[in-house]
DRENNUVO-123378 format. One record per atom (N, C-alpha, C): atom name; y, z, x; chain; residue number from 1. Coordinates in steps of 0.001 Angstrom, whole numbers, padded with zeros to 6 digits. Example, Ala and Ser with C-alpha at 12.3 -4.5 7.8 and 13.67 -1.06 7.14 Angstrom:
BEGIN
    a         Y         Z         X   c     k
    N   -005690    007800    013190   A     1
   CA   -004500    007800    012300   A     1
    C   -003300    007800    013200   A     1
    N   -002250    007080    012850   A     2
   CA   -001060    007140    013670   A     2
    C    000030    007870    012900   A     2
# end
This chain:
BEGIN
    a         Y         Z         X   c     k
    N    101220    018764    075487   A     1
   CA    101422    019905    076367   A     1
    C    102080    021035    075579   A     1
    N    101471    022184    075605   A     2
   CA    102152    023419    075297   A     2
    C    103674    023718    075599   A     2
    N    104468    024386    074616   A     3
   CA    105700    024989    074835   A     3
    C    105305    026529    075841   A     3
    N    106240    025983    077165   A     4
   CA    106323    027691    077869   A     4
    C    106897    028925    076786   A     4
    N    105759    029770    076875   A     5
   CA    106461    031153    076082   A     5
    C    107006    032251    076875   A     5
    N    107872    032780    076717   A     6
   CA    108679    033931    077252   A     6
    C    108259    034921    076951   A     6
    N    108641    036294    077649   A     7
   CA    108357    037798    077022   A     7
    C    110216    038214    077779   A     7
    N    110721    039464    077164   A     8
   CA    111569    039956    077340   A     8
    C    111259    041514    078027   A     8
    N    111636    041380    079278   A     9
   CA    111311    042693    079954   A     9
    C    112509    043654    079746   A     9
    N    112439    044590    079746   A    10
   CA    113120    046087    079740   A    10
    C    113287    046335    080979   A    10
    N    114569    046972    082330   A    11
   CA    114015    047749    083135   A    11
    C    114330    048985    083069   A    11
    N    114605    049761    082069   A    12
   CA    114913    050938    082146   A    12
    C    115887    051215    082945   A    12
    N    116950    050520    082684   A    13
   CA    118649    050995    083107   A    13
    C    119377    050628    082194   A    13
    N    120696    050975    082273   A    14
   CA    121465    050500    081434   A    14
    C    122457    049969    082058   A    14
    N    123428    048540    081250   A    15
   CA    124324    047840    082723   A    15
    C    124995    048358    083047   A    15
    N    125574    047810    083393   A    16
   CA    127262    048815    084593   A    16
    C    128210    049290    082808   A    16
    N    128378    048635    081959   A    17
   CA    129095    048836    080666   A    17
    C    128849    050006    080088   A    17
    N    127231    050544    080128   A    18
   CA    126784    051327    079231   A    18
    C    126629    052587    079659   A    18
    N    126323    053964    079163   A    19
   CA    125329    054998    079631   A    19
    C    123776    054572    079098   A    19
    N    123234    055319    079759   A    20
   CA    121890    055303    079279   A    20
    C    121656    055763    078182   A    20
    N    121955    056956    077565   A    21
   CA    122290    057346    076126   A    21
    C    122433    055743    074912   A    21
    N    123419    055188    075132   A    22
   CA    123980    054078    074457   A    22
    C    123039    053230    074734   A    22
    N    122460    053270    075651   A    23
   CA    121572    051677    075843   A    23
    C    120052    051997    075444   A    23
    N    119947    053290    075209   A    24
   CA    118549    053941    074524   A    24
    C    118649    053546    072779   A    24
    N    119826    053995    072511   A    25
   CA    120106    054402    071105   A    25
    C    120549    052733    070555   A    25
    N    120888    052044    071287   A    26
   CA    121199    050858    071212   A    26
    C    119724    050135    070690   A    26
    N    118796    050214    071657   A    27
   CA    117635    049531    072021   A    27
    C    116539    049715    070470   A    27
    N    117179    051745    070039   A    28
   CA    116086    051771    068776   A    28
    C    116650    051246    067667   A    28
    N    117894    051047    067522   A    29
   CA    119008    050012    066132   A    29
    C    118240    048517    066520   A    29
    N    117680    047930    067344   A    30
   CA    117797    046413    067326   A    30
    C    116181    046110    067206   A    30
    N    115365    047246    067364   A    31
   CA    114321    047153    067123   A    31
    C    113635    048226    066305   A    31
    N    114110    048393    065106   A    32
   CA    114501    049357    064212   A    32
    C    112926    050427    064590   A    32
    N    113429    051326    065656   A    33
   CA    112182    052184    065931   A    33
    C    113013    053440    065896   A    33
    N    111840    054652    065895   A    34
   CA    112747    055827    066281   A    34
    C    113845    055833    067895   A    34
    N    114772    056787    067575   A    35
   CA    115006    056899    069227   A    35
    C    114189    057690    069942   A    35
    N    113445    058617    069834   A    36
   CA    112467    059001    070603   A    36
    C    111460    057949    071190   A    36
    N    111300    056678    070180   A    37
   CA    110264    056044    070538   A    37
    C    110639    055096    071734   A    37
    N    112223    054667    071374   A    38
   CA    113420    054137    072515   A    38
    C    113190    054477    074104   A    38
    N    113566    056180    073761   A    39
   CA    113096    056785    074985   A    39
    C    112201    056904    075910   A    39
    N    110964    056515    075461   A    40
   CA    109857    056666    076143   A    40
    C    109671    055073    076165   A    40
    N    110042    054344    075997   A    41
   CA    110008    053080    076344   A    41
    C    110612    052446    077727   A    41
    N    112370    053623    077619   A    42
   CA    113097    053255    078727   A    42
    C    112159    054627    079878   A    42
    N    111698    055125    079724   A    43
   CA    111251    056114    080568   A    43
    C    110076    055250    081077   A    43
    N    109163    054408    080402   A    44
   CA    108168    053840    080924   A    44
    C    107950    052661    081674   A    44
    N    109739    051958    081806   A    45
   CA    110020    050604    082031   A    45
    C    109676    050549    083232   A    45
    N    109183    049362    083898   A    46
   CA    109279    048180    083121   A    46
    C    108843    047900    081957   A    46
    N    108915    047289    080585   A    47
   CA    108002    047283    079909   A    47
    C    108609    045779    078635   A    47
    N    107533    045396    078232   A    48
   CA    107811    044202    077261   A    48
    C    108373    044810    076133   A    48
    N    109863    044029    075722   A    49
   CA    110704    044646    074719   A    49
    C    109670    043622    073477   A    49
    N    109529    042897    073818   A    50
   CA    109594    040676    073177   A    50
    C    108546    040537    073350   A    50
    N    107252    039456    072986   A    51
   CA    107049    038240    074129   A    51
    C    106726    037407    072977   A    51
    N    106144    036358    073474   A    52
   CA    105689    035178    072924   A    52
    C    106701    034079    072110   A    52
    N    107987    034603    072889   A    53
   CA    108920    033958    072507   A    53
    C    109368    032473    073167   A    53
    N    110219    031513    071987   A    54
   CA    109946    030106    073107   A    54
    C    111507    030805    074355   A    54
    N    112108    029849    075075   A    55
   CA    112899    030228    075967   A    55
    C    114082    030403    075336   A    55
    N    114574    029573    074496   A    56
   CA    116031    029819    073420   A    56
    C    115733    031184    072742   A    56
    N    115040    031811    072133   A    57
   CA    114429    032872    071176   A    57
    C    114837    034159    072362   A    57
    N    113876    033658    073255   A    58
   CA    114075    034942    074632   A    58
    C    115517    035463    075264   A    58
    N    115936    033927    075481   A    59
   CA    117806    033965    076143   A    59
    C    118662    034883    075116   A    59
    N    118285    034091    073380   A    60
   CA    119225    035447    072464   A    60
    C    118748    036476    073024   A    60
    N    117484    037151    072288   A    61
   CA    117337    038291    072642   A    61
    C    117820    038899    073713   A    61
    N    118396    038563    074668   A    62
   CA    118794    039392    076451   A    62
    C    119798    038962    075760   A    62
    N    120703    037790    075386   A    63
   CA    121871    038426    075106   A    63
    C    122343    038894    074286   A    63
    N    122124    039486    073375   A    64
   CA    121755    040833    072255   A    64
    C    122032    042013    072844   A    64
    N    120710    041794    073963   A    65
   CA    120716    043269    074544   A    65
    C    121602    043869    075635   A    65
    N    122010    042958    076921   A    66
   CA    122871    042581    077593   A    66
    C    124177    043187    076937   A    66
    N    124758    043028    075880   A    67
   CA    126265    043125    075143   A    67
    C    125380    044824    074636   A    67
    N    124644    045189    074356   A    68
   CA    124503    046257    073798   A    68
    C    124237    047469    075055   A    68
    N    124068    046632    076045   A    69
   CA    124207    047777    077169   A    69
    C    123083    047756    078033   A    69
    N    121970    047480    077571   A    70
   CA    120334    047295    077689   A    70
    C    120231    046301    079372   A    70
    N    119735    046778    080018   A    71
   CA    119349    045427    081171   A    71
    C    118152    045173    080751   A    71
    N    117883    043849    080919   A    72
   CA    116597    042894    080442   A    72
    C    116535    041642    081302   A    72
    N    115131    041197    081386   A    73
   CA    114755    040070    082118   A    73
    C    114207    039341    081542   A    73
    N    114172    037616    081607   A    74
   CA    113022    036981    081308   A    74
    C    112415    037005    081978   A    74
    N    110690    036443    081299   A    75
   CA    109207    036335    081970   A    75
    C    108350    035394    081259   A    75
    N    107971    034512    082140   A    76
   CA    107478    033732    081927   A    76
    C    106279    034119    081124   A    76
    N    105795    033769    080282   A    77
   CA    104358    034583    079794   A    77
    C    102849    034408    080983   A    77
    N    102331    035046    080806   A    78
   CA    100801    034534    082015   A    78
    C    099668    033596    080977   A    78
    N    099450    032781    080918   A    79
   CA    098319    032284    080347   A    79
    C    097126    033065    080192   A    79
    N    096721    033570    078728   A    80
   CA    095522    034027    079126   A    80
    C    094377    033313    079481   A    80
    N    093458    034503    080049   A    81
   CA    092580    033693    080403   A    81
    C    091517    033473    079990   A    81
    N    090163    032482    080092   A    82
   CA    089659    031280    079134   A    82
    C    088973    032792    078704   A    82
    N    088409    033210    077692   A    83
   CA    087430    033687    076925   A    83
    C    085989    032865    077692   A    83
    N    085527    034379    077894   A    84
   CA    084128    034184    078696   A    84
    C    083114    034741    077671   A    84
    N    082269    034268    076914   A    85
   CA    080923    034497    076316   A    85
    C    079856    035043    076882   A    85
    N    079823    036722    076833   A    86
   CA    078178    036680    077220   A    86
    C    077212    036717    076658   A    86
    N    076105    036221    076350   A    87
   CA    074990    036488    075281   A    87
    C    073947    036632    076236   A    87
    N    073218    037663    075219   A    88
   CA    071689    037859    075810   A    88
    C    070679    036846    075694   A    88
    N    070296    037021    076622   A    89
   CA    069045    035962    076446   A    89
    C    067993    036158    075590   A    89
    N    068084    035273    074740   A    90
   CA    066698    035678    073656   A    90
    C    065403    035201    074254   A    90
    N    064138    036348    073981   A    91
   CA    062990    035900    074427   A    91
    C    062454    035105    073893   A    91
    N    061593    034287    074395   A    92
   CA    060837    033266    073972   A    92
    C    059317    033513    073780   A    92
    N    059024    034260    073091   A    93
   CA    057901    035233    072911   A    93
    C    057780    035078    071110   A    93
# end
């Protein structure tokens, strides 16, 4: 049986500890991006910080972010789904 994988959600707030400023500028240091790019991330939230992480991997990460000001959720990952093949039918001619 497969290990459940996690994703780490964003909701675009910051906790009761932080401003939003700090939990933007926070968010582009830990995921070494611009802060502009920060911004439009927390502007677009909800949104996947993470995923495909096992559940220990996911829990750090939120509490990383959590202490840095950031609100975050786990999520279960969705299974994708089966790969569907279409092919043309070749003539028989």
């Amino acid at each position: 049986m497969e290990e459940a994988l996690y994703q780490v959600v964003i909701t675009g707030n910051p906790t009761a500890s932080a401003s939003l400023q700090v939990a933007v500028r926070s968010f582009a240091v830990i995921f070494s991006i611009p802060v502009e790019d920060a911004q439009a991330r927390f502007e677009t939230a909800p949104c996947v910080a993470r995923g495909m992480l096992s559940l220990e991997q996911a829990e750090k990460y939120c509490r990383v972010m959590r202490k840095q000001g950031i609100q975050c959720e786990l999520q279960r990952e969705q299974p994708a789904p089966p790969a569907v093949g279409i092919y043309p039918r070749l003539s028989s001619s």
